[in-house]
C-alpha positions as CSV (number, residue, x, y, z in Angstrom):
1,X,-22.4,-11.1,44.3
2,X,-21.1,-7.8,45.3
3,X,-17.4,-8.5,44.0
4,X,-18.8,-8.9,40.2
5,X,-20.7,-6.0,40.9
6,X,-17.9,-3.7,41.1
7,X,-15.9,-5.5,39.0
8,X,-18.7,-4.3,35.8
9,X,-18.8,-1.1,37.6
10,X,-14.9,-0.6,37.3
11,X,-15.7,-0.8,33.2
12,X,-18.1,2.2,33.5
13,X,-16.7,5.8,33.7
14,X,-20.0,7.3,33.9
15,X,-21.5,5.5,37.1
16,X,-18.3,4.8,39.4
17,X,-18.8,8.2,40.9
18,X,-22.1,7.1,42.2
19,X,-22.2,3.9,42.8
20,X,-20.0,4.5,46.5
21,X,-22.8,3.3,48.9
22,X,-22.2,-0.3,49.9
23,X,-20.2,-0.8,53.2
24,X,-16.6,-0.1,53.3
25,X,-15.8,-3.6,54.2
26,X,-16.8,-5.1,50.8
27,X,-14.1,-2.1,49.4
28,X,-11.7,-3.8,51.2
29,X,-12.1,-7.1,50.5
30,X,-12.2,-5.9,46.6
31,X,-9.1,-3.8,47.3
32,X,-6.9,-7.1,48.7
33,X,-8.0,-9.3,45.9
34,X,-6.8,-6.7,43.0
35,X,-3.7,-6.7,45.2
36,X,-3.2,-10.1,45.0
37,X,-3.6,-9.6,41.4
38,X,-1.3,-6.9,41.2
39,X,1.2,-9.4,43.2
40,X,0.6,-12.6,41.3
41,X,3.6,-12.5,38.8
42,X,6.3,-11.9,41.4
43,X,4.4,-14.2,43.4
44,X,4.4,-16.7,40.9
45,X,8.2,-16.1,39.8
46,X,8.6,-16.5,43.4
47,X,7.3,-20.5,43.6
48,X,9.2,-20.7,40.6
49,X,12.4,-19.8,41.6
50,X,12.0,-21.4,44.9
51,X,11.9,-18.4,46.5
52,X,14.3,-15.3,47.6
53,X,17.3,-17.0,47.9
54,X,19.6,-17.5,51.1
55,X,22.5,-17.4,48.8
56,X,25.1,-16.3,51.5
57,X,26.5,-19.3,51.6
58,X,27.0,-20.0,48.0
59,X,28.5,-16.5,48.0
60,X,30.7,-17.2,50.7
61,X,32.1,-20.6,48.8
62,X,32.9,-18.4,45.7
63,X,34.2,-15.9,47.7
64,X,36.5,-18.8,48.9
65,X,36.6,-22.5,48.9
66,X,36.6,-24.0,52.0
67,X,39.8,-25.8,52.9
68,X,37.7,-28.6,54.9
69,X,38.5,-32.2,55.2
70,X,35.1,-33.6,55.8
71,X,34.5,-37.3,57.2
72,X,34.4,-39.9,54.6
73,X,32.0,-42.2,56.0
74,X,29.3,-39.5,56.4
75,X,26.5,-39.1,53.1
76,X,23.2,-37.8,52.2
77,X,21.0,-39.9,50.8
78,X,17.3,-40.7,51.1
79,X,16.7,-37.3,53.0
80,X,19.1,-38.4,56.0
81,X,22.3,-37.7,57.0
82,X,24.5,-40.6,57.9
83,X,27.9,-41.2,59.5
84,X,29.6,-43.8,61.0
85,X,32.0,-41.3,63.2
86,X,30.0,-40.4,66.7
87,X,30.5,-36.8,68.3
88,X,29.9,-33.6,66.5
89,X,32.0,-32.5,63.7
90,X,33.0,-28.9,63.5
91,X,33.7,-26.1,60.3
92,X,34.2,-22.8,59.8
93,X,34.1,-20.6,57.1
94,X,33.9,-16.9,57.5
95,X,31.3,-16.0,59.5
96,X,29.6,-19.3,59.4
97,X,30.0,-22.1,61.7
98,X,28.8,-25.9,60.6
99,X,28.0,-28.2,63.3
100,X,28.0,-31.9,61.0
101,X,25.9,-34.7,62.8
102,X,24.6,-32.4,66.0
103,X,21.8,-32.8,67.9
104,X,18.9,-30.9,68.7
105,X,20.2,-29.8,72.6
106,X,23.3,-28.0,71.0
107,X,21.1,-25.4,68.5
108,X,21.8,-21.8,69.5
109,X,19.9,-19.3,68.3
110,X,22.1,-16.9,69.3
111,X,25.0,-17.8,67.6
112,X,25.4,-17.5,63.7
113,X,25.6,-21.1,62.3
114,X,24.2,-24.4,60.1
115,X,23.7,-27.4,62.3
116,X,23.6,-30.3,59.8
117,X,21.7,-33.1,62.1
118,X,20.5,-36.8,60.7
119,X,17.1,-35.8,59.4
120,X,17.1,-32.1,59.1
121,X,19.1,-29.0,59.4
122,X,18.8,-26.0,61.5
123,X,19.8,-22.5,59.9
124,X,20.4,-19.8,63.6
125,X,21.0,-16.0,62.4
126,X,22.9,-15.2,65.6
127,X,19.8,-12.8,66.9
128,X,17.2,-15.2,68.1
129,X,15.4,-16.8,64.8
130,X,16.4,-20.3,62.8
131,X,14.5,-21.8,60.0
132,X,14.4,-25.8,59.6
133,X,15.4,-27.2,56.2
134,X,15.4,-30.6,55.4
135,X,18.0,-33.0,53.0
136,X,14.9,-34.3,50.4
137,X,14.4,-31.0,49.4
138,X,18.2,-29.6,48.3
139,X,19.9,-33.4,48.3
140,X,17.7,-35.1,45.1
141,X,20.5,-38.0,44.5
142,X,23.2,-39.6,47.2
143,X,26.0,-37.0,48.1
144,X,29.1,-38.4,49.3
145,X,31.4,-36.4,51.4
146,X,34.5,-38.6,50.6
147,X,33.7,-37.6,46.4
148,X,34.0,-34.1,47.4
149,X,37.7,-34.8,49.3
150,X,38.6,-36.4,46.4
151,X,38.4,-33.1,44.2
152,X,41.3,-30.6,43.7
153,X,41.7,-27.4,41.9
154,X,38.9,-26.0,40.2
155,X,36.5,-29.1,40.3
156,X,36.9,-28.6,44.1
157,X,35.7,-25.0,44.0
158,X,33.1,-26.2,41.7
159,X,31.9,-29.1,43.9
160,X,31.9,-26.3,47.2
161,X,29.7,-24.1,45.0
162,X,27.4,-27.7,44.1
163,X,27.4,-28.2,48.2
164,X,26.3,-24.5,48.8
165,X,23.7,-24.6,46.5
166,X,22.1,-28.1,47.7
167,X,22.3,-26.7,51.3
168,X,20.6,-23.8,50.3
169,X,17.5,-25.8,48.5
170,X,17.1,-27.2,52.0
171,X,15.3,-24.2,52.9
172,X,13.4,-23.7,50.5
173,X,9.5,-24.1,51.5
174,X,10.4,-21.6,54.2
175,X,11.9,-19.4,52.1
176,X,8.8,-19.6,49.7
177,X,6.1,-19.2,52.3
178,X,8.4,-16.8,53.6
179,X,8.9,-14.6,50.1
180,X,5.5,-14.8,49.0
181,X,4.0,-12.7,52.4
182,X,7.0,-10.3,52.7
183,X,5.7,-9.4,48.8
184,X,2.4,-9.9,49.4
185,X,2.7,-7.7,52.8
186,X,4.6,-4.8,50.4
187,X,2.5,-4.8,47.9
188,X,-1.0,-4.2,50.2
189,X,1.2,-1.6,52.4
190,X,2.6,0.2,49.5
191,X,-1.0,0.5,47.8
192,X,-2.1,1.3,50.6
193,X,-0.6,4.2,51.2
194,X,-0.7,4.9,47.7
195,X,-4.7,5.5,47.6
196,X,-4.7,7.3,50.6
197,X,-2.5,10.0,49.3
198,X,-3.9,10.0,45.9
199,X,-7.3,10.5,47.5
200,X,-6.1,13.3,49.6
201,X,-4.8,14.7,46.2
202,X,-8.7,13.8,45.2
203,X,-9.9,16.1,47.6
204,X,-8.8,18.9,45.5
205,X,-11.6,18.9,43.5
206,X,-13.8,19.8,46.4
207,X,-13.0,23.2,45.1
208,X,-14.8,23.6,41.9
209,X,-18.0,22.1,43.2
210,X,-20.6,22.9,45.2
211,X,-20.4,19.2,46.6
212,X,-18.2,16.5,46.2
213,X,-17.2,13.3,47.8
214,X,-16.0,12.4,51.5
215,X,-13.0,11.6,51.8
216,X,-14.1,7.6,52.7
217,X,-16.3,7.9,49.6
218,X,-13.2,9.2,47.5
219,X,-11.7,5.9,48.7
220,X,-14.3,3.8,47.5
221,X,-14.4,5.6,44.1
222,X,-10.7,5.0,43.7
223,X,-11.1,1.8,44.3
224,X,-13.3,1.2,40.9
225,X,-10.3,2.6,39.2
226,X,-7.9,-0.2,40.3
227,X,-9.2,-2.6,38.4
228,X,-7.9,-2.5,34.9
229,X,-4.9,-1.3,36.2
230,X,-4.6,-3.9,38.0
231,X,-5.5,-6.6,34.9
232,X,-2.9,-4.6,32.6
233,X,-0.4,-5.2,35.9
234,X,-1.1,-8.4,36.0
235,X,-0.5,-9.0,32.2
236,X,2.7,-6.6,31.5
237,X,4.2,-8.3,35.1
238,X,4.6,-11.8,33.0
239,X,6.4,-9.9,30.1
240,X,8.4,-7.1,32.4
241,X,8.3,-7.1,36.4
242,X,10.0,-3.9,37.0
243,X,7.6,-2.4,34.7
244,X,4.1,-3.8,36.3
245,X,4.2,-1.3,39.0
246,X,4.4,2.0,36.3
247,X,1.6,-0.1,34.9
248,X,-0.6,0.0,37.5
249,X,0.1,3.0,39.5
250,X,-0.1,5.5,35.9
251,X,-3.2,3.6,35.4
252,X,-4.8,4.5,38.4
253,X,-3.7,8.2,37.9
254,X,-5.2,8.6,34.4
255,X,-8.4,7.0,34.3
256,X,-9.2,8.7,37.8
257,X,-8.5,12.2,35.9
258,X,-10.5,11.0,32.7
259,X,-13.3,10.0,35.3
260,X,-13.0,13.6,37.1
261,X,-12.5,15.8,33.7
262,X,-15.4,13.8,32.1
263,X,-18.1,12.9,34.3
264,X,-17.5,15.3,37.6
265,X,-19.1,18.1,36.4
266,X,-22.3,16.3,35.8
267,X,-22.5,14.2,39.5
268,X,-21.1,17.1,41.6
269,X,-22.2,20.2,39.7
């Protein structure tokens, strides 16, 4: 199979420079796997901590507790909300409105709010877009609203922040899915970008040979010299995250100049 093929060939100094023939579309599909390589540990710190965060409303409770009195006959429990008042109950808290036991016809996207309905909840950002979230995934035991009256002083503000942060879980599978392609997505359009400047860069060479590569075939080439990068990114991003990318991207720089200085001279000579 090709992919093991220029995975052995990424290991070898002396025949990367020539081995640049195959299609360009098997470069590819090498390139976006040692991106997701490159990407796993965030990735995987991602599932782990249930994603990047919507933490504006547990910043907006600690900012300042909420002087609500919520219905004591309403709960969550067994991924439901339940409530023995009818009608829709509404909050606010700075830029945030709650709508507690809505209904589907009163979601607007185009206003900024949480619309807490009996078996999920609705998150609108005021510009068009909403996210569903739903009570099994933040609410893991029976939450009483009337326990959370009951509080006073700091255990109040403590409870609030509790609330935030179950609301918050809600979400959490979007946020996930939504996390792991926004880094996925920056780390192939970074890269990207990356290779095709350093192989402009490459094409300085041209001038102490009498041939050298095209500029595709410089691609290819700098391809092979992703790959241990890439592994030492993906080990080092487990230990230190910010320092993976320094990793990976000096990587690349070196061994393509120990390639160049050490075996140039005898393909392009």
């Amino acid at each position: 199979m090709f992919i093991t093929r220029f995975f052995k060939t990424s290991f070898s100094f002396q025949t990367m420079l020539t081995e640049v023939k195959e299609p360009f579309w098997k470069y590819i599909l090498y390139f976006l796997i040692l991106m997701m390589l490159v990407a796993f540990p965030l990735n995987y710190s991602i599932v782990m901590e249930q994603g990047f965060r919507i933490n504006f409303i547990e910043e907006s409770f600690v900012e300042e507790t909420p002087d609500w009195v919520l219905p004591e006959s309403c709960e969550i429990q067994a991924g439901a909300l339940s409530c023995d008042e009818t009608g829709v109950i509404i909050y606010t808290h700075q830029d945030l409105t709650y709508y507690l036991n809505a209904n589907l016809d009163m979601v607007d996207e185009n206003e900024k709010g949480i619309y807490l309905l009996e078996d999920r909840l609705i998150y609108t950002n005021g510009v068009g877009a909403s996210m569903t979230g739903y009570y099994h995934q933040g609410f893991l035991d029976r939450f009483s609203f009337r326990s959370l009256n009951l509080l006073e002083g700091t255990e109040r503000s403590a409870g609030y922040i509790v609330f935030a942060e179950q609301l918050q879980n809600c979400f959490s599978p979007y946020i996930v899915f939504f996390s792991l392609l926004v880094n996925s997505a920056t780390t192939i359009g970074i890269n990207i970008v990356f290779i095709l400047l350093l192989s402009l860069v490459l094409q300085l060479f041209r001038f102490g040979y009498s041939k050298f590569f095209k500029y595709i075939d410089s691609l290819k080439f700098l391809i092979y010299t992703m790959t241990i990068p890439a592994i030492l990114s993906f080990i080092v991003g487990f230990v230190s995250m910010a320092f993976s990318p320094v990793i990976y991207q000096f990587g690349v720089g070196i061994i393509t100049m120990v390639v160049m200085l050490t075996h140039g001279k005898k393909v392009f000579a």
